[in-house]
C-alpha positions as CSV (number, residue, x, y, z in Angstrom):
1,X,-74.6,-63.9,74.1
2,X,-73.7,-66.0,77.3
3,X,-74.5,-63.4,79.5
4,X,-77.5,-62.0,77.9
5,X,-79.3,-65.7,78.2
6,X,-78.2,-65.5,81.8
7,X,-79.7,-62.6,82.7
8,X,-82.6,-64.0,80.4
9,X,-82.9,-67.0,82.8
10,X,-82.2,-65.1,85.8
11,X,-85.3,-62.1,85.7
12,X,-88.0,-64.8,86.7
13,X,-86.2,-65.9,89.7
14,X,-85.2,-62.0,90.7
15,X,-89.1,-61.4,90.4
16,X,-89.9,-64.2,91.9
17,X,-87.5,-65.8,94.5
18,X,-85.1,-63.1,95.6
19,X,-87.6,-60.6,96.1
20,X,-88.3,-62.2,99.5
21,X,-92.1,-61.2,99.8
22,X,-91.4,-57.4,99.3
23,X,-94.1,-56.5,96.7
24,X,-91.6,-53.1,95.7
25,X,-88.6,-55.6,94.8
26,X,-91.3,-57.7,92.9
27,X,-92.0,-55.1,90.2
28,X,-89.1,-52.9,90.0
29,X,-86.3,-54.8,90.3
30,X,-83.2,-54.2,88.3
31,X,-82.6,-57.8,88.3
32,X,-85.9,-58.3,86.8
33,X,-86.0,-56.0,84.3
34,X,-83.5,-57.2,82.7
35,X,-84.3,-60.0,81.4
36,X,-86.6,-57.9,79.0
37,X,-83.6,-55.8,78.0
38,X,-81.3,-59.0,77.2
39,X,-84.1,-60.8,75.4
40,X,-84.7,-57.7,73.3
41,X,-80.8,-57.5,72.1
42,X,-80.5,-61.1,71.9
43,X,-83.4,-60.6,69.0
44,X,-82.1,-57.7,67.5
45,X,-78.7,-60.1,67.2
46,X,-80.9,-63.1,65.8
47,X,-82.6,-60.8,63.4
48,X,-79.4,-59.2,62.0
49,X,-77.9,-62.9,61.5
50,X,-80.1,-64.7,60.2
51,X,-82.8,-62.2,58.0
52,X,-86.0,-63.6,56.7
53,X,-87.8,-62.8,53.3
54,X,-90.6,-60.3,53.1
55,X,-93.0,-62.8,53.0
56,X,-91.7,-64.2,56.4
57,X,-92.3,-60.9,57.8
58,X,-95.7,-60.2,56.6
59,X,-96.8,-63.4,57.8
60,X,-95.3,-62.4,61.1
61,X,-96.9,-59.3,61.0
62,X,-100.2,-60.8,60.3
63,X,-99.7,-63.0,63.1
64,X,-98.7,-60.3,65.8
């Protein structure tokens, strides 16, 4: 889980900072798209943990 929030913390910089200007690095990074990737499994993890009641998820599906 350590690594996946580092990589989560790390894709805005990658898109950002370390793509020096260069507009290719800017949108297809690897380093950038992974921070979608890790937040993805890191919710997938939550949601198998800690699973919420039917109502929860139609009021989160109303809300989305």
């Amino acid at each position: 889980m350590i690594l996946l929030a580092g990589f989560v913390t790390a894709g805005p910089f990658a898109r950002t900072v370390l793509a020096h200007g260069n507009e290719l690095w800017h949108e297809y990074s690897y380093l950038g798209g992974m921070d979608a990737i890790a937040l993805g499994c890191l919710t997938a993890l939550a949601a198998a943990r800690f699973p919420l009641s039917r109502r929860a998820l139609r009021g989160l599906a109303f809300a989305g």
